[in-house]
Every structure is written in structure tokens, then in C-alpha cells.
C-alpha positions as CSV (number, residue, x, y, z in Angstrom):
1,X,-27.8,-4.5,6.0
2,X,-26.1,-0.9,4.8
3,X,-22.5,-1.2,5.4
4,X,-21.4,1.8,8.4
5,X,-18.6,3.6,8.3
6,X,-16.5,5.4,10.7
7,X,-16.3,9.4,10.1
8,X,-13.7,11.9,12.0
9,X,-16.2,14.2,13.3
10,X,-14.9,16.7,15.7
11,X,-11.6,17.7,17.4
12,X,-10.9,19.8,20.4
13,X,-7.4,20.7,22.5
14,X,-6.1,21.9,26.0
15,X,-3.1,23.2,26.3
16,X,-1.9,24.8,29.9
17,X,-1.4,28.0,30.4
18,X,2.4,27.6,31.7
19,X,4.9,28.5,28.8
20,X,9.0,27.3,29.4
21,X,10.9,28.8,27.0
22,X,14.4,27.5,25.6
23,X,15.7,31.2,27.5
24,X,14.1,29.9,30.4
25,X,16.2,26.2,30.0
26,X,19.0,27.8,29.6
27,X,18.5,28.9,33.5
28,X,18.0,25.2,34.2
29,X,20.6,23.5,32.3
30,X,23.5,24.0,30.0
31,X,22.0,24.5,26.8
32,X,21.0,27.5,24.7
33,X,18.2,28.7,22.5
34,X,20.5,28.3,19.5
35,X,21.6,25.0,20.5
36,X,17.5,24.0,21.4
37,X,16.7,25.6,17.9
38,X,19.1,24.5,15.3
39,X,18.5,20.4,16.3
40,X,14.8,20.6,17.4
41,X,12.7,23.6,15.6
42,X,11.6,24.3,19.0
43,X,11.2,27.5,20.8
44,X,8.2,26.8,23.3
45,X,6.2,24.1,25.1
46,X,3.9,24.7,27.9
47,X,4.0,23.2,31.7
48,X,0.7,22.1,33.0
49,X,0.3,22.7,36.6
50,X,1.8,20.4,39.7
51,X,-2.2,20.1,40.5
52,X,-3.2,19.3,36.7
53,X,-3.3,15.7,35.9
54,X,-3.2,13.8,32.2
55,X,-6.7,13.1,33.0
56,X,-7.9,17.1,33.7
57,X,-5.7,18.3,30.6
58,X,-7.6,15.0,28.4
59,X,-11.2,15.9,30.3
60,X,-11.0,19.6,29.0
61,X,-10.0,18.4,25.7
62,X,-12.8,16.0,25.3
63,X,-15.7,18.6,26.4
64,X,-14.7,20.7,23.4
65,X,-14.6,17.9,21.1
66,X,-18.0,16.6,22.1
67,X,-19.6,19.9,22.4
68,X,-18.0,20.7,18.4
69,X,-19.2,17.1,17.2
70,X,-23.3,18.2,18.2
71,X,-23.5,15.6,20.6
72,X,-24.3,15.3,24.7
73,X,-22.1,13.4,27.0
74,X,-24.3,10.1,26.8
75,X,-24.2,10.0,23.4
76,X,-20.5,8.6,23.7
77,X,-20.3,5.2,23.5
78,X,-16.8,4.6,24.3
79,X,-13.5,6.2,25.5
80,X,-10.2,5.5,24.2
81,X,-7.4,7.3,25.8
82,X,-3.7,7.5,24.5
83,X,-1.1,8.2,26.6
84,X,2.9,7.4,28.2
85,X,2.2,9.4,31.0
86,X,-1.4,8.2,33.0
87,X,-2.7,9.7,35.9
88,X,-1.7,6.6,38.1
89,X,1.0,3.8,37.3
90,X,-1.1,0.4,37.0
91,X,-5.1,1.8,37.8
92,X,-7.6,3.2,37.3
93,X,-6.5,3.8,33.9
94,X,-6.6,7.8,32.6
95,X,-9.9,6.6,30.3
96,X,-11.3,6.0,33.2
97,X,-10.4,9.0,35.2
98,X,-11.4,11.6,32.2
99,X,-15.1,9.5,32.2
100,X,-15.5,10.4,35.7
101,X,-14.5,13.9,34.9
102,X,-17.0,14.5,31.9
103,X,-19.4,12.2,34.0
104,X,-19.3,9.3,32.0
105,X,-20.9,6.1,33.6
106,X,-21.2,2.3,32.8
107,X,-19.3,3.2,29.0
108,X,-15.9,1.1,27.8
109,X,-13.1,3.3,28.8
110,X,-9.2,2.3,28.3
111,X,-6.3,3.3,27.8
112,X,-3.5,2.5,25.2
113,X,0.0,2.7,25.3
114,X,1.8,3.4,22.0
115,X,4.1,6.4,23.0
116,X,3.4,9.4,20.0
117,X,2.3,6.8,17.3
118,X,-1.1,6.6,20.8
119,X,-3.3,9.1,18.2
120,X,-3.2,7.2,15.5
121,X,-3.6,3.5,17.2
122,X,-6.4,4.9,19.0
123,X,-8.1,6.0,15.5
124,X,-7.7,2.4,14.1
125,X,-9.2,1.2,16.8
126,X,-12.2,3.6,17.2
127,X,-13.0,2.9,13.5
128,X,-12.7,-0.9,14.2
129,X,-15.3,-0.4,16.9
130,X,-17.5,1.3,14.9
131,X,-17.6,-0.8,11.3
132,X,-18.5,-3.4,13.8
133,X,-21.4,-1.9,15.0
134,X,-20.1,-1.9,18.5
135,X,-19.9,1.2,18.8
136,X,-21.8,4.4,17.5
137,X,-19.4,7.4,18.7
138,X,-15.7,6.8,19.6
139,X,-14.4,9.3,22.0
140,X,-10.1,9.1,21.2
141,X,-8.2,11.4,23.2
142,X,-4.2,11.7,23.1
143,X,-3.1,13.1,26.6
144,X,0.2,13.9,28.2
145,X,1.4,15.7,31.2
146,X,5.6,14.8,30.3
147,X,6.8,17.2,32.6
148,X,6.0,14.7,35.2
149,X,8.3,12.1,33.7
150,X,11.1,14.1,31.9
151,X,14.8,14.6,33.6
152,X,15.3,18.0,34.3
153,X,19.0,17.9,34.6
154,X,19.0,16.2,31.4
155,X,19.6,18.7,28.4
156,X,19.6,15.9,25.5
157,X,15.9,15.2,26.8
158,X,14.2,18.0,28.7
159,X,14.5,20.5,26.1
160,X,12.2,18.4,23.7
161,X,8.9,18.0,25.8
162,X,6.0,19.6,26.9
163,X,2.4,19.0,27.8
164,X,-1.5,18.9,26.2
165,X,-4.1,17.2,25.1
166,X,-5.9,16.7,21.9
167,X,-9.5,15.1,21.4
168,X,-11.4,14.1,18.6
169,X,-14.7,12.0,18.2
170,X,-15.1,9.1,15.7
171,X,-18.6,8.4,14.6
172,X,-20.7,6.2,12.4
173,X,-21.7,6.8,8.7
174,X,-23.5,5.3,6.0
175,X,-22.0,7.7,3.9
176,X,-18.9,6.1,2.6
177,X,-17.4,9.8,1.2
178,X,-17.7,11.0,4.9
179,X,-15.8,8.0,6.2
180,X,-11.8,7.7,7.2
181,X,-10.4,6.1,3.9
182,X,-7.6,3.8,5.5
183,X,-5.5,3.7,8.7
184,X,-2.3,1.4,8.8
185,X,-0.7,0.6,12.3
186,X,2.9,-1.3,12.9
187,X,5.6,-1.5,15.6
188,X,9.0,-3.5,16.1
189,X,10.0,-4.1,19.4
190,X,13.5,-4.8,18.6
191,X,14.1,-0.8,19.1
192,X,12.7,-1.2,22.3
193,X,15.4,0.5,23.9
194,X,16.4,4.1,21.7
195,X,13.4,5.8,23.4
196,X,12.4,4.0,26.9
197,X,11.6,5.0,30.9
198,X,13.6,1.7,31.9
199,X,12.3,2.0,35.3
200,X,9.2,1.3,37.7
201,X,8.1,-1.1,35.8
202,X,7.9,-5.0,35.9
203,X,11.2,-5.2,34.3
204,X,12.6,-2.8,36.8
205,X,10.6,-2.2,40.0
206,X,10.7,0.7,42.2
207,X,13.4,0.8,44.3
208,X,16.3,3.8,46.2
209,X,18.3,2.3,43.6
210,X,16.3,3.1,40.3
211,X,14.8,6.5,41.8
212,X,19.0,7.6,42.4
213,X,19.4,6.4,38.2
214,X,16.0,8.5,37.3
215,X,15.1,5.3,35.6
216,X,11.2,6.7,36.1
217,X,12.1,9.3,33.3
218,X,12.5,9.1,29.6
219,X,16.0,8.1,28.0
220,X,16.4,8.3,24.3
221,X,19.3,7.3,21.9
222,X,18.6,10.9,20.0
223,X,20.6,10.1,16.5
224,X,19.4,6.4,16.1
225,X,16.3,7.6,16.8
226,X,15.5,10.1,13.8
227,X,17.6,7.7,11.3
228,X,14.9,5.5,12.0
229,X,11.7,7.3,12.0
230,X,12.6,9.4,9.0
231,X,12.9,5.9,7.0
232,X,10.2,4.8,8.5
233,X,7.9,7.8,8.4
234,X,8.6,7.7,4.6
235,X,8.2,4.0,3.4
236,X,4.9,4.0,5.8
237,X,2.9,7.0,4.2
238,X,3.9,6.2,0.5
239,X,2.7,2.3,1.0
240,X,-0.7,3.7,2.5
241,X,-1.1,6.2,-0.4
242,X,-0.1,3.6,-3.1
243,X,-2.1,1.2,-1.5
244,X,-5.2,3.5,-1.8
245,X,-4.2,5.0,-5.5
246,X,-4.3,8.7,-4.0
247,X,-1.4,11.2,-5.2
248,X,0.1,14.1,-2.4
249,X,-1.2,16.3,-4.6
250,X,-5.0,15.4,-3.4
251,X,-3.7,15.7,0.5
252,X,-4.8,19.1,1.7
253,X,-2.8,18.7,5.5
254,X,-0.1,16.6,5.9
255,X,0.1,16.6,9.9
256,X,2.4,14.7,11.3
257,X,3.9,13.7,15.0
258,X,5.6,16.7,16.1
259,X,8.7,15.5,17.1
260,X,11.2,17.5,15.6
261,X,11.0,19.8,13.1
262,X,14.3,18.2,11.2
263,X,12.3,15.0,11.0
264,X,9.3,16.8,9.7
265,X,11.2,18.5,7.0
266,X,13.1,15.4,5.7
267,X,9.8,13.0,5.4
268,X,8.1,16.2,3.8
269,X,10.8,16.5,1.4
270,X,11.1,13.0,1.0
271,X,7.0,13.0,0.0
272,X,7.8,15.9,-2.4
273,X,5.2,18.0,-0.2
274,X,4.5,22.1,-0.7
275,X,4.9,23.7,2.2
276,X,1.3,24.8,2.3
277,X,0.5,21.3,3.0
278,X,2.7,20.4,5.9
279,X,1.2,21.4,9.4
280,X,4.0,22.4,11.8
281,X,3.1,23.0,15.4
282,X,6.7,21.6,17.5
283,X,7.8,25.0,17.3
284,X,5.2,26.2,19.8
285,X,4.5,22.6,21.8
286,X,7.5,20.5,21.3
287,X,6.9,17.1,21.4
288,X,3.7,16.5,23.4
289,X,3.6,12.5,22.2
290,X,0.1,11.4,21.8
291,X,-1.6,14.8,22.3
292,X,0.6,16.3,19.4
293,X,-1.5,15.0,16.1
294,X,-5.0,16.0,17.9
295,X,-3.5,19.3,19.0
296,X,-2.2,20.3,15.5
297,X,-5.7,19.7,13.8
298,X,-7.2,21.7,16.4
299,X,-5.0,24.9,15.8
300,X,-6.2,24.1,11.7
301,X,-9.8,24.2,13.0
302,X,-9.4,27.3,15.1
303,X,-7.8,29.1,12.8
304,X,-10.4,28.5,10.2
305,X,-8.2,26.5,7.6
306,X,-9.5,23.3,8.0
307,X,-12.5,22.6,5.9
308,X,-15.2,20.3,5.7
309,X,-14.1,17.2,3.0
310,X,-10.7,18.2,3.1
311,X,-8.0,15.5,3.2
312,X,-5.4,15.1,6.1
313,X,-2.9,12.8,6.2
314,X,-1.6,11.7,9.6
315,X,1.7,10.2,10.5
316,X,3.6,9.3,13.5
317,X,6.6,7.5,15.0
318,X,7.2,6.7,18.7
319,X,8.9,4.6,21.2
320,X,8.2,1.4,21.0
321,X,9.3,1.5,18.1
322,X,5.4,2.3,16.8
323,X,4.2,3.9,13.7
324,X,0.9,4.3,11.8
325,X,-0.6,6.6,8.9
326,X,-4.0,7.2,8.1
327,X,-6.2,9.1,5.7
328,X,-8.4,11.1,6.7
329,X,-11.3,13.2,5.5
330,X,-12.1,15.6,8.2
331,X,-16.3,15.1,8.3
332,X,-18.3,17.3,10.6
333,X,-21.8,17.3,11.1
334,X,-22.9,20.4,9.6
């Protein structure tokens, strides 16, 4: 039996038409686009709409990366959907909401919840599904509506965030210079708490009490935070590219998480990276979590730069802690 490989076929993004500028914060809290600037890189995000769910911004998303991959809605096998902020707390999950949005039926759809490191976790596992045959075409879609879960009296947080989606779909090969080369996943709970929503959970239920502490929203320990990703960042990429004997200089895209731009600039540096190789969206989106690594391979596709065989290089940090890296040739069907 020919071995089968998983290939990254298509990708496809939504991104609402609401933009929040940091002039516009400044209206909203005491901060200032300097302030915003200088620490994050960022000067926009977008706001999806108080009727737009994770689930419509990941649906519109998907169609696009479908339509781009050559292939009909039953041809998907499986839906894998990354996210922190899902349609509904416990169920139906966001997967399964999208599926009934692209009318999807009687198909494996879940969801997975590894904060912005989601894209990259939900790669590993599409291309687990597939070498075992269990799957023929992955749907993976990174999706976030944060403005539904960020503290908009708090100017350490609100500042950083903003909404989208970003699609791609994973299929099978027998082709083995089509396929993804290698994908490395990891996480230590022990950080748990730098970047957390403490509340509404298990841990801490709904209650007046949590709901007066906006324990629902996102709270993050800001400077422990990048010391930690920008380490980790680092030692993670170079042990997947020594791992795999391949040199930065055969990387066409570095595209990382887009956090914050100072992150992005000290792992690059720290990679010895051109800056024609590093992709930098944060500037426009901010830090759109899961979405962010799907939606920055999308603005390479649609502005014609990414090519057929070349190399990208994913990697991404998020709460949890979580990381992961991959290599990845980008493989249409042409």
C-alpha cells in the first residue's frame, strides 16, 4: 500500500468590515496611539458585528477555502475548528455550527481549544487524520470573535485584540514533495495563569460575583508573557528546522502568531531572518488568536506572493501556555 500524505491545499479568510482604531481607543480608554504603537505594532483590528457569530465569521472563511481547494462541500471529510471564543459556552461546539452553516451533514466536526497556538494544533491533527487514512480532506479553520470576551475598560488588554477567521483545507497525497514536511506541538500548563479568562468555567462558575470581577474576559500578565514566548518561539522553530536538516535560508514565509509585533521582531532576529521572509499582519488585525496564522497566508495568497512549492514556516505561542511550529509547503491543486 502507497504511503499518503497530508498536503496544505487551500486557504481562505473573513475579516469584518468594522475597523477600531487606536484614535478610536483612545475615546474608550486612557491610552494613546503612541502608547498602543510603540509596545504592540498595532494600529488596527476590526469589530465583527453584535449579530456575527465565531461560527458566521469561520463559515465565510471556510466557503473560500473550499471553493480555492477545487472541491464541493461533500467532499470534506472532516471539520476541525480552533477557537477561545465559540459560539456557545459548553455545546454545540462552533465545528458544529459552521457545518450547519456550509451544510455539512453526518461529517466529524469539533472543536479545539489551544488559544493562538488553535492553527497550528488543528494542522497536526488534520495531517494525523489523513496519514491514517481516516480522512481524505481536513477542513481546519481558526475562528475568533474576541471582542465578545475582551474588557473594554481594560487598556493593558483591549487595545491588543480584534476579530476574523482564517481557513485552510488539508488533503491527501501520494506525492510526498506536495506533503507538510513536519509539525511539532507542546504546551506547559504551569503558566496557566499569565494569559487566562479565570471565570465561567468549572473552576469558577457563573455567578453576580464573577460577572462584577469581569472574570468572563481575558487577563494577561503582559511582561511575563513575551519573556516567555520569545524563548520559546525561538528554541521551538530552530529544533523543528535542525530536526529536519533545513536552513532559514530555504524558508520562503516565516509567518508567525501575530501577537505583537516586538515579539515578532525578536524571534525573527533571533532566527537571523531577512525581512522579506517575515510576514507581518498585527499591524492591521492585532492579535486575532487562532484566526491570525490562517489570515496572514491568506493576505500572501491575495496579494499574489504566495507561490505554489514555496516553503512557510508557521509558529505560534498562546495561553495555555501552547506552542507549535510546522513546515509547510503551500500545495495547491493546479
Amino acid at each position: 500500500m502507497n504511503k499518503v500524505y497530508a498536503a496544505f491545499r487551500s486557504v481562505g479568510s473573513y475579516i469584518p468590515k468594522n475597523i477600531l482604531t487606536n484614535e478610536d481607543l483612545e475615546k474608550m480608554v486612557d491610552t494613546s496611539d503612541e502608547w498602543i504603537t510603540k509596545r504592540t505594532g498595532i494600529k488596527t483590528r476590526y469589530i465583527a458585528d453584535k449579530d456575527e457569530s465565531t461560527s458566521d465569521l469561520g463559515a465565510k472563511a471556510a466557503k473560500k477555502a473550499i471553493k480555492r481547494a477545487s472541491l464541493k462541500i461533500d467532499d470534506i471529510d472532516m471539520i476541525i475548528c480552533a477557537t477561545i471564543s465559540p459560539d456557545y459556552l459548553c455545546m454545540p461546539s462552533t465545528a458544529c455550527m459552521i457545518a450547519k452553516k456550509l451544510g455539512i451533514s453526518n461529517r466529524p466536526s469539533f472543536d479545539i481549544s489551544a488559544a493562538c497556538s488553535g492553527f497550528i494544533y488543528a494542522l497536526a491533527m488534520a495531517k494525523s487524520f489523513i496519514e491514517s487514512r481516516m480522512a481524505k480532506n481536513v477542513l481546519i479553520i481558526g475562528s475568533e470573535k474576541l471582542s465578545a470576551i475582551v474588557d473594554w475598560s481594560d487598556r493593558s488588554t483591549c487595545v491588543l485584540f480584534g476579530d476574523g477567521a482564517g481557513a485552510a483545507v488539508v488533503g491527501a497525497t501520494k506525492n510526498r514533495d506536495e506533503a507538510i514536511i513536519d509539525i511539532n506541538i507542546s504546551a506547559d500548563g504551569n503558566y496557566y495563569d499569565y494569559l487566562i479568562t479565570p471565570g465561567c468555567g468549572s473552576s469558577k462558575p457563573c455567578s453576580e460575583e464573577s460577572l462584577k470581577e469581569h472574570a468572563c474576559y481575558i487577563k494577561m500578565k503582559g511582561n511575563e508573557t513575551f519573556k516567555v514566548a520569545v524563548k520559546t518561539l525561538t528554541t521551538d522553530v530552530k529544533k523543528l528546522l535542525q530536526k529536519n536538516d533545513i536552513d532559514t535560508k530555504r524558508v520562503d514565509y516565516f509567518i508567525p502568531h501575530q501577537a505583537n509585533y516586538r515579539i515578532l521582531s525578536a524571534v525573527s532576529q533571533a532566527l537571523k531572518l531577512k525581512e522579506s521572509q517575515v510576514v507581518v499582519t498585527v499591524s492591521k488585525y492585532g492579535n486575532t488568536s487562532s484566526a491570525s496564522i490562517p489570515m496572514a497566508i491568506n493576505d500572501l495568497y491575495e496579494e499574489g506572493k504566495l507561490k505554489p512549492n514555496d516553503l512557510m514556516l508557521l509558529d505560534a505561542f498562546g495561553g495555555g501556555f501552547t506552542w507549535g511550529s510546522a513546515l509547510v509547503p503551500f500545495s495547491p491543486l493546479i
